[in-house]
C-alpha positions as CSV (number, residue, x, y, z in Angstrom):
1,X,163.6,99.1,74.4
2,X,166.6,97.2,75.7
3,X,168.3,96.2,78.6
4,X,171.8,97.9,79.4
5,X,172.8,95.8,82.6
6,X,171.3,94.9,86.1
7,X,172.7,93.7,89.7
8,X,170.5,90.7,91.4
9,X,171.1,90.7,95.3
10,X,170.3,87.2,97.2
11,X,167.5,86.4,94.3
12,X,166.7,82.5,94.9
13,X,170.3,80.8,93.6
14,X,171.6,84.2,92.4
15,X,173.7,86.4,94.9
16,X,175.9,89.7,94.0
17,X,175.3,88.6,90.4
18,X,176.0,91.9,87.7
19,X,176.1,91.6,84.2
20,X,176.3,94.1,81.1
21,X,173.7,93.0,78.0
22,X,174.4,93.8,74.2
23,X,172.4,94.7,71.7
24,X,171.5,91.9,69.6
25,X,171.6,88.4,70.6
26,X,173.3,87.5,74.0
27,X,174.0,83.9,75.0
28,X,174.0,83.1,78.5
29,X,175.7,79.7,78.4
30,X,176.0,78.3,82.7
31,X,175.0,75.0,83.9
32,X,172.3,73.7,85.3
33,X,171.1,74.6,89.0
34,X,173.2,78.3,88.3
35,X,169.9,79.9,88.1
36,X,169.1,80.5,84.2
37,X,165.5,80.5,84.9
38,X,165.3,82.7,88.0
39,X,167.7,85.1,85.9
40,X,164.1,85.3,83.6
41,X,162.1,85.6,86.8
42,X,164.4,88.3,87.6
43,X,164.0,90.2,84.5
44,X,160.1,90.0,85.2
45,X,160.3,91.0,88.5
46,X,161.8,94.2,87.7
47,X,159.1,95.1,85.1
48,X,156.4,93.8,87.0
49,X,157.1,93.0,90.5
50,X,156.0,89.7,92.0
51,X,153.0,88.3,93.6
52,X,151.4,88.3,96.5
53,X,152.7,84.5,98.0
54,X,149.7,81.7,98.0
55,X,148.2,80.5,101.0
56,X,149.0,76.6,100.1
57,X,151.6,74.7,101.7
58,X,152.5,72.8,98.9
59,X,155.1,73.8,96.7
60,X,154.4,76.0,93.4
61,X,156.9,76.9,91.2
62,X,155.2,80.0,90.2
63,X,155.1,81.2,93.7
64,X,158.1,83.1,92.8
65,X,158.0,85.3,95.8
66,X,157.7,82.1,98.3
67,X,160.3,80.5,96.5
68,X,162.9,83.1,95.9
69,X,162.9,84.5,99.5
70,X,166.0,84.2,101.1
71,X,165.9,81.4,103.8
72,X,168.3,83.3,106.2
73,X,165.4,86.0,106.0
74,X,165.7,90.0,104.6
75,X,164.9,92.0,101.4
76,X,165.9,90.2,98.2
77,X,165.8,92.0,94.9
78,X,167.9,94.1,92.6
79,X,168.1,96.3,89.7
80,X,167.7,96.8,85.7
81,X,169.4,99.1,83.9
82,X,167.5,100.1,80.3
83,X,167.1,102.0,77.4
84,X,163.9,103.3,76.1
85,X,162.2,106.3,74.0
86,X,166.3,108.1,74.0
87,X,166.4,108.1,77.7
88,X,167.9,105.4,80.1
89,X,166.9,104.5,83.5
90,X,167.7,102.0,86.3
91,X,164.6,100.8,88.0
92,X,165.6,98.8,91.4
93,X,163.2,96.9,93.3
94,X,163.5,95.2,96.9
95,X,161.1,92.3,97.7
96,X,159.6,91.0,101.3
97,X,157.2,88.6,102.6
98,X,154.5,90.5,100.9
99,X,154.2,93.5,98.5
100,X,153.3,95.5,101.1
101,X,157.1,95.3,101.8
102,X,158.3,95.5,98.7
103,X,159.9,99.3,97.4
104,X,160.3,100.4,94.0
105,X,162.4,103.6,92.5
106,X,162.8,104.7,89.0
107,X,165.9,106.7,88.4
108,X,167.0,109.1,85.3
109,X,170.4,107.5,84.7
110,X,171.7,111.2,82.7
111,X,171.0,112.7,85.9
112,X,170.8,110.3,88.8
113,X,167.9,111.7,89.9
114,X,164.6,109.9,90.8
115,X,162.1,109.8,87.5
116,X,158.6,110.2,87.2
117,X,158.1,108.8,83.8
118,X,157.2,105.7,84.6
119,X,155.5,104.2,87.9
120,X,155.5,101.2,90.0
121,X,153.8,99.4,86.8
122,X,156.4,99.6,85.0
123,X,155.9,96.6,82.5
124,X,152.5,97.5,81.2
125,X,153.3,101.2,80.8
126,X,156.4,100.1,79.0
127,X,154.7,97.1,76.6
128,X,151.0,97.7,77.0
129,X,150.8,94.2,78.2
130,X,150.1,92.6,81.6
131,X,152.6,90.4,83.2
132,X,150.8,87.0,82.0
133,X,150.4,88.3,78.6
134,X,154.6,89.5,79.1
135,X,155.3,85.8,79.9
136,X,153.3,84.4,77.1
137,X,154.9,86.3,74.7
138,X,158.3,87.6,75.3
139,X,159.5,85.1,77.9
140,X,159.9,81.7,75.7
141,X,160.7,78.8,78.5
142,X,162.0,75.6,77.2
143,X,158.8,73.6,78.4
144,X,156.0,76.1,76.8
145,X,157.3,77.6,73.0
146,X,153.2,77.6,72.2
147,X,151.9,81.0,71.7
148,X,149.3,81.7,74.6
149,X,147.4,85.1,74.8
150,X,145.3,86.9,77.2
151,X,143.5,89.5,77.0
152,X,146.0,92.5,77.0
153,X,147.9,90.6,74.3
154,X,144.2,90.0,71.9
155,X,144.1,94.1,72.7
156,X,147.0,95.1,72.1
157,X,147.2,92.7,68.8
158,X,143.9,94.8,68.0
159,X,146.0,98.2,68.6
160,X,143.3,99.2,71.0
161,X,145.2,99.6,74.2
162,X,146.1,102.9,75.2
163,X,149.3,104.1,74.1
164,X,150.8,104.8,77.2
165,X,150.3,101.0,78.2
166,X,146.8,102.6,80.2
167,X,143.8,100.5,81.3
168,X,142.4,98.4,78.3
169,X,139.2,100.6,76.7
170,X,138.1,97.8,74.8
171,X,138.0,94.5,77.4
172,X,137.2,97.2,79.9
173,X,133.6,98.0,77.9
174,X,133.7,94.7,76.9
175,X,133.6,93.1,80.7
176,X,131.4,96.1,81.8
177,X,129.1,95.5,79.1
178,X,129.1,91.4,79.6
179,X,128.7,91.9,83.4
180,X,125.6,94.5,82.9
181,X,124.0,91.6,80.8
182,X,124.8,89.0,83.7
183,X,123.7,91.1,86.0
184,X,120.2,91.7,83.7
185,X,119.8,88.3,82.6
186,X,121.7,85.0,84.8
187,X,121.8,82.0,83.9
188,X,119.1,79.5,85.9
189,X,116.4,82.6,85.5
190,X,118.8,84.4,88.4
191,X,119.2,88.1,86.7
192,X,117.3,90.9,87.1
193,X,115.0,91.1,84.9
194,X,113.7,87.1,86.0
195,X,113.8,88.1,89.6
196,X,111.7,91.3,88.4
197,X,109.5,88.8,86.9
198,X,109.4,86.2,89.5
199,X,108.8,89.3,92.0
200,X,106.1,91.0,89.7
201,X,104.2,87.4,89.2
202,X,104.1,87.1,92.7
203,X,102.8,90.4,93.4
204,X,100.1,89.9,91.4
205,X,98.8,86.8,92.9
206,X,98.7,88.5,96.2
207,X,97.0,91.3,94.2
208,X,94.3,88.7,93.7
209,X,94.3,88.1,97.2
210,X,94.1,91.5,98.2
211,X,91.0,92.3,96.0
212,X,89.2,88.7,97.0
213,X,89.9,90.8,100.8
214,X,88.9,94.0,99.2
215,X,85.4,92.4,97.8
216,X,84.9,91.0,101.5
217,X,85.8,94.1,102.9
218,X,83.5,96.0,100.9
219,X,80.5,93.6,101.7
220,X,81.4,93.8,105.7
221,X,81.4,97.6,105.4
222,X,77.8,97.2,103.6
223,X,76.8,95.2,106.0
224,X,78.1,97.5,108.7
225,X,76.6,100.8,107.0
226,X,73.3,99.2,107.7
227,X,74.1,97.9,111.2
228,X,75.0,101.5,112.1
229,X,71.4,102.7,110.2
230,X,69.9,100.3,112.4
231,X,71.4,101.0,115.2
232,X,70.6,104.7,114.9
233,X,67.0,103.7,114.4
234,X,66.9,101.9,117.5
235,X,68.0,104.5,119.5
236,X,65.9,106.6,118.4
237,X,62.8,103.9,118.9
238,X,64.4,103.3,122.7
239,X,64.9,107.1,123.5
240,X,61.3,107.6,122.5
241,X,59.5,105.2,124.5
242,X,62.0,105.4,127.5
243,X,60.7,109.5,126.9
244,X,56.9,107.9,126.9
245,X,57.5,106.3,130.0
246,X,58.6,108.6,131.8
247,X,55.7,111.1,130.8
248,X,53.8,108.9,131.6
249,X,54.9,108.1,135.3
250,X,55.5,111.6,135.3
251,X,51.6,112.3,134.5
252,X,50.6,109.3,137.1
253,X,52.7,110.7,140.0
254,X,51.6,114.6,139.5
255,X,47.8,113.7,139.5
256,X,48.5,111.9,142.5
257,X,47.4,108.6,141.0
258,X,43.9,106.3,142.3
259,X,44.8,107.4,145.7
260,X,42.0,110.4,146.1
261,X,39.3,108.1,144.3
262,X,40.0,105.4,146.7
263,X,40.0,108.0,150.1
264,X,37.2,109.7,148.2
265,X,35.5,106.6,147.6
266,X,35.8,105.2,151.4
267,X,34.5,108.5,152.8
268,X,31.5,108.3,150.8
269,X,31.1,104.9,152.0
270,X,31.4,106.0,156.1
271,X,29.1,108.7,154.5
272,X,26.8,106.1,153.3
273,X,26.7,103.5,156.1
274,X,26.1,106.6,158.4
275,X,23.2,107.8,156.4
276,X,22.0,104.6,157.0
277,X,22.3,103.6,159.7
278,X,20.8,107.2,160.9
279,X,17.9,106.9,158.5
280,X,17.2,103.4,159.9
281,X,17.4,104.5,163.6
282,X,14.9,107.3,162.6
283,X,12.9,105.3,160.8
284,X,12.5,102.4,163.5
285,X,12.8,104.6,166.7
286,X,11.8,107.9,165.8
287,X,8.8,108.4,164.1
288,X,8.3,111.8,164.2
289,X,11.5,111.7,162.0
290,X,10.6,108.8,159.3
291,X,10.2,110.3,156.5
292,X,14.0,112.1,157.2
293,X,15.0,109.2,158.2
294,X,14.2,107.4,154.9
295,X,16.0,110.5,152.6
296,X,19.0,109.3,155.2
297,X,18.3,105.7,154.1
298,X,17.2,106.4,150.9
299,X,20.7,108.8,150.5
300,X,23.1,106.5,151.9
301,X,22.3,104.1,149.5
302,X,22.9,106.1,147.0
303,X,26.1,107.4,148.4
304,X,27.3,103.8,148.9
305,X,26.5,103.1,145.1
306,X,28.1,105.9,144.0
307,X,31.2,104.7,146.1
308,X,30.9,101.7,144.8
309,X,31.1,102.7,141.2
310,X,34.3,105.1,142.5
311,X,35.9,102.1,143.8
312,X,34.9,99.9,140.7
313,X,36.2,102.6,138.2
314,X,39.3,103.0,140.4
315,X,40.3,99.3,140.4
316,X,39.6,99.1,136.4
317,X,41.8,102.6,135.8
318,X,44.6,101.2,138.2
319,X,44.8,98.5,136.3
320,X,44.6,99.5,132.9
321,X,47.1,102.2,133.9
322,X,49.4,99.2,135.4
323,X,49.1,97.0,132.0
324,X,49.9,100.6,130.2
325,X,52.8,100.9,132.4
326,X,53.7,97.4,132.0
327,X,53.5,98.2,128.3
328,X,55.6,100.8,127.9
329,X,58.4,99.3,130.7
330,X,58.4,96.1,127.9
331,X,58.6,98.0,125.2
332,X,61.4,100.2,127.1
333,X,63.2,97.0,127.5
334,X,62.4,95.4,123.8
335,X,64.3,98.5,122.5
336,X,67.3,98.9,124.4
337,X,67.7,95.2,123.7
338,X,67.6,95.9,120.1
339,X,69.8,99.0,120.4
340,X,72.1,96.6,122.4
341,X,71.9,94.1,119.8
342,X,72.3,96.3,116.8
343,X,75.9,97.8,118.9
344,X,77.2,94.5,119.6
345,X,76.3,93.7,115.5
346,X,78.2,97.2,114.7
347,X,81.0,95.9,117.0
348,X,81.5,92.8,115.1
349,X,81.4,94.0,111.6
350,X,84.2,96.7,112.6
351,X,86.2,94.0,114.2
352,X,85.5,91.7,111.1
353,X,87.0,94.8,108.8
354,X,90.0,95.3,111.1
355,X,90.6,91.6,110.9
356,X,90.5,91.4,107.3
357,X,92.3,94.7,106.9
358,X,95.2,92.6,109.0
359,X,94.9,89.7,107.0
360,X,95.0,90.9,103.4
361,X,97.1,93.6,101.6
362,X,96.6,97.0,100.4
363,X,95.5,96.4,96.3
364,X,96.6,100.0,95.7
365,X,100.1,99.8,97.0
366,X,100.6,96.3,95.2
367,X,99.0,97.7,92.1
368,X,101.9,100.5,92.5
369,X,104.3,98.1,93.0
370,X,103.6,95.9,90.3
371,X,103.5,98.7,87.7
372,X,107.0,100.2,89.1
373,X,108.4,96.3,88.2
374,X,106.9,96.3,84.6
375,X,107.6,99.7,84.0
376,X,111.6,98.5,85.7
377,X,111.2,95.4,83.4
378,X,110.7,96.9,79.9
379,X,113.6,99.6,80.6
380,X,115.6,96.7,81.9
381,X,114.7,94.5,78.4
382,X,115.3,97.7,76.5
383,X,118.6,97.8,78.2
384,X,119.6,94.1,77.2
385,X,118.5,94.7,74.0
386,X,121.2,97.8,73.7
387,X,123.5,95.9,75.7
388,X,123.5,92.7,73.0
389,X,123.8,94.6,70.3
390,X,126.5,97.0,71.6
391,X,128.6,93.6,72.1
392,X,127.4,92.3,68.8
393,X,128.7,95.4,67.0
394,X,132.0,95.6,69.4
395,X,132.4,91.6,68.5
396,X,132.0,92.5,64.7
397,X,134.8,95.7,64.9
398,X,137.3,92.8,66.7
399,X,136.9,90.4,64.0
400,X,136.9,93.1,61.3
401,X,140.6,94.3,63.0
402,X,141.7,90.7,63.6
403,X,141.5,90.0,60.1
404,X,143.9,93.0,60.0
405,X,146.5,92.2,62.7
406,X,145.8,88.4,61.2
407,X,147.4,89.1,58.2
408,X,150.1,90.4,59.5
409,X,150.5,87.9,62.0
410,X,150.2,85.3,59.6
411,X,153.3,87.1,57.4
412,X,155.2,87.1,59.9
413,X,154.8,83.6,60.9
414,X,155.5,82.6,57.5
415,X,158.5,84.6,57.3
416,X,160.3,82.9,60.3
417,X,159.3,79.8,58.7
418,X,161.5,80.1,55.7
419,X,164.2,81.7,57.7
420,X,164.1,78.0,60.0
421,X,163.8,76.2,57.0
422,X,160.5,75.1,57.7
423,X,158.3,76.7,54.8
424,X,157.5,73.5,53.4
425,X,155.9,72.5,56.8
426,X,152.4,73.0,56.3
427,X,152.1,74.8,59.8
428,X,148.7,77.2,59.6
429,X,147.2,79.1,62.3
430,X,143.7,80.2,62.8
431,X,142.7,83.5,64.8
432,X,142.3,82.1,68.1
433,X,146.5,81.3,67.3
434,X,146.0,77.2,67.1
435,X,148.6,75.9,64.9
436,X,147.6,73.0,62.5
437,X,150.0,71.2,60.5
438,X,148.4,70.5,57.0
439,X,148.8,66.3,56.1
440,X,147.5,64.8,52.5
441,X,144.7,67.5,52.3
442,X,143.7,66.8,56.6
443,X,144.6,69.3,59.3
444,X,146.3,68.0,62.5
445,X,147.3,69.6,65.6
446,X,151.0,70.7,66.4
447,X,150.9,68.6,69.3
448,X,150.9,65.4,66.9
449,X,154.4,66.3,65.3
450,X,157.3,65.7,67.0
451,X,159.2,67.4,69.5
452,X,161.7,69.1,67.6
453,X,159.7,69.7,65.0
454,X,156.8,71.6,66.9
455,X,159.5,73.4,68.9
456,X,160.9,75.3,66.0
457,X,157.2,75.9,64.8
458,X,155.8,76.9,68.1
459,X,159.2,79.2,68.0
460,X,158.5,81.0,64.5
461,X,155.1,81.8,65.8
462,X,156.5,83.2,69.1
463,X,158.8,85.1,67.3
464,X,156.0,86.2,64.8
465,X,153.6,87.5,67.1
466,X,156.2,89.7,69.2
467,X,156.8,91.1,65.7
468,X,153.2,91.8,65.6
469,X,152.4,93.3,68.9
470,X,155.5,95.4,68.9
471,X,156.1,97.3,65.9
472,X,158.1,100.0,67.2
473,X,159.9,99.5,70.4
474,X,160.7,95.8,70.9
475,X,161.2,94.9,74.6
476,X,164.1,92.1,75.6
477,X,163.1,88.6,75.0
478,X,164.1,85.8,76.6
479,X,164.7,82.4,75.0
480,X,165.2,80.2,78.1
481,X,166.6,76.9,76.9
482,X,164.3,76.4,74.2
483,X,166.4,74.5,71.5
484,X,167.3,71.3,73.5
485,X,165.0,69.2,71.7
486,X,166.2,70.4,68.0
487,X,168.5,67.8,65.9
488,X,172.0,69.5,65.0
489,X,170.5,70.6,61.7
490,X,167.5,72.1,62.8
491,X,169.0,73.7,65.6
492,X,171.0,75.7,63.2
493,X,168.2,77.0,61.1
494,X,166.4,78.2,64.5
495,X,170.0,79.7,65.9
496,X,169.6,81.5,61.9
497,X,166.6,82.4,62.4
498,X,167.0,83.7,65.7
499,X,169.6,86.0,65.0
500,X,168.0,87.4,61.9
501,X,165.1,88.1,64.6
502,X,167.9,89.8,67.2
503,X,168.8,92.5,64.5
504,X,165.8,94.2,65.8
505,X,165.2,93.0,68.8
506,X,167.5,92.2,71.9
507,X,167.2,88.7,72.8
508,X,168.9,86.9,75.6
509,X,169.5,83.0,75.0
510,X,169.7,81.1,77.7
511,X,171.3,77.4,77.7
512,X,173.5,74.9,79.7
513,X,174.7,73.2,76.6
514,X,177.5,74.7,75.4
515,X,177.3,73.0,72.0
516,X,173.8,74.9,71.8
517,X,175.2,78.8,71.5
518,X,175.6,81.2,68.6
519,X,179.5,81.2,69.1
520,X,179.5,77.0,68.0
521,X,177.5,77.9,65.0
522,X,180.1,80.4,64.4
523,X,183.2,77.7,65.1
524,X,181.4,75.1,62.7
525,X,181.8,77.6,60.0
């Protein structure tokens, strides 16, 4: 892929600017405060569009879409002409406050009609990269020549990234797989499975609970059986004498009770007192009658004793039938007492059971519950388990590949080396792309060199890994003042070794030292 030409419209410092690009190396020599670096920004924004602006009031220089926007207000924006796959297009993009104002078009530049090919994401259909990994690799500033990676640029190194520049398969699984595990097992006992756990252990002490209320239940509902047993027995016991009693009042009342002995009884006695008192009036004034007149006397005695013993048997029947009646009325009362009793006792068990029924759980529902959560817990372990060894296997295939792109990475780097006359350096790097510089048998970070010297070797290594991650169709890179701190001799070797790397790649150099360009190289020859 290369870049043909492009137009920038009110971009930050840049107005009406158009220019052409070569294949090759092209120097961009202006000075300083032109607007070198928001050229770069340019070229990034075309590929990738800008940002959202941040919410902060201070100032960030990588708020490009804050910083660029015209102060006088209005669209700002441009577009890029390039080659790519045998067909050329012009992509133009217009920028606004936000991106919901931005617009984007794609157009077929052998027709001059609008193209489908590629969409609004232009730079990772176009490199498989995002638009960090772009700036760590292909965009080289003058303050940061280290090689930084992301993630797109690992995946891509590790060829597994789609080839049409598609979502990432491999940090996709990798992230869904690492945020299934979080999500199973947290940190601080916070995942699912300890929650499960927590939940479960809980459950079963309530369990505990709920059978402690399920024994007490059972022994109030024992209890009650036999309250309403006895209360059923009581009943019966009060309907039967409250049936006794009223037989017998019944039997009292329709033999008309001790009233005919008594009437019975008093008439004998007029009977008798007349008898006599006729026999006695015969007897003393009537002789002619005496011996009538004592059978009269002789009868009403008898009369009067047999009265007597009426009247005597009347009292002692009344009131044996009285303490019978007063009997049965007691015993009457004694059982509906008891009946009363035994209801009130029923009453207070069944509100006892309601109570406890309020107070403690159902064991059956918890039991359910709890055996859901286990049954949950050992799929969710089982899951873990499949989930830690599905990274552990995907973690193995990385580092078996990264040994592969490693090597080649590692080639490369020593390559540019030799072409910057640096092979005697020492400069290693591992696979997490830390470059060590090799001292009397002791590694030592590039950062403990000088300047110039870990310029050019953060440089080869830049120039190394674009090799590596594109094979085929190299995009534009963009050297943005990034030999300033290089002696005269050293800047020579990296100018070399830069345009040995521009015969298969187009590069644009940016400086504002006009001793620092190809074409002085060239004149020094």
């Amino acid at each position: 892929m290369r870049i043909l030409a492009c137009y920038i419209e009110n971009f930050g410092s840049l107005h009406h600017v158009k220019c052409s690009l070569n294949k090759g190396l092209n120097s961009l020599n202006q000075r300083n405060g032109w607007g070198k670096s928001t050229f770069a920004v340019f070229l990034r924004a075309m590929f990738y569009g800008l940002d959202n602006p941040k919410n902060v009031s201070s100032y960030d220089p990588k708020d490009h879409r804050k910083n660029l926007n015209p102060w006088q207000g209005g669209n700002f924006g441009g577009y890029l002409e390039f080659e790519t796959g045998g067909k050329e297009y012009r992509v133009t993009r217009f920028f606004g406050e936000r991106k919901s104002d931005d617009s984007f078009e794609l157009t077929d530049l052998e027709t001059m009609k609008p193209s489908t090919d590629f969409t609004s994401s232009l730079g990772e259909e176009l490199f498989g990269i995002d638009a960090y990994g772009y700036e760590r690799s292909v965009y080289i500033p003058h303050n940061d020549l280290s090689i930084g990676t992301d993630d797109s640029v690992n995946t891509k190194l590790l060829g597994l990234l789609e080839s049409d520049g598609k979502d990432n398969a491999y940090e996709d699984a990798v992230k869904l797989l690492t945020d299934a595990r979080r999500e199973l097992k947290k940190t601080g006992g916070r995942g699912k499975i300890d929650r499960d756990s927590e939940e479960k252990a809980g459950l079963e002490v309530r369990l505990r609970k709920a059978l402690d209320g399920e024994k007490k239940t059972a022994e109030k509902k024992t209890e009650l059986a036999a309250a309403v047993k006895e209360k059923e027995g009581c009943r019966a016991e009060r309907e039967q004498a409250e049936k006794e009693l009223t037989e017998f009042t019944e039997k009292n009342v329709s033999r008309g009770g001790k009233t005919g002995m008594l009437v019975f009884g008093v008439l004998l006695i007029i009977l008798a007192i007349a008898a006599g008192a006729a026999g006695g009036f015969a007897v003393m004034r009537l002789p002619a009658f005496y011996f009538y007149g004592q059978v009269a006397s002789l009868a009403g005695a008898v009369l009067f004793l047999i009265a007597l013993i009426i009247l005597i048997a009347r009292h002692f029947g009344i009131k044996k039938k009285t303490k019978e009646f007063a009997e049965l009325q007691d015993r009457v009362t004694d059982k509906r007492k008891s009946f009363e009793a035994a209801s009130e006792r029923e009453g207070e068990l069944k509100r006892e059971i309601d109570g406890l029924n309020r107070e403690y759980e159902d064991p059956e529902k918890l039991r359910q519950e709890i055996d859901r959560l286990q049954l949950a817990g050992n799929e969710d372990r089982e899951k873990l388990g499949h989930i830690e060894r599905t990274l552990e296997l995907l973690s193995e295939a990385r580092q078996s590949l990264s040994g592969h792109y490693m090597d080649r990475l590692k080639s490369k780097f020593s390559t540019y080396l030799e072409k910057a006359g640096m092979g005697s350096s020492g400069a290693l790097m591992d696979t997490d792309f830390n470059i060590s510089i090799e001292r009397s048998g002791a590694l030592h970070p590039v950062m403990s060199e000088s300047s110039g010297l870990r310029d050019i070797i953060n440089l080869s290594a830049r120039f190394a890994l674009i090799d590596a991650l594109f094979e085929n169709d190299k995009p534009c890179v963009i050297l943005d003042d990034v030999m300033n701190n290089l002696d005269e001799e050293r800047f020579v070797s990296a100018m070399r070794m830069t345009e040995e790397f521009a015969k298969d790649c187009q590069v644009i150099y940016l400086t504002c030292n006009s001793s620092r360009t190809p074409e002085q190289i060239k004149k020094g020859e």
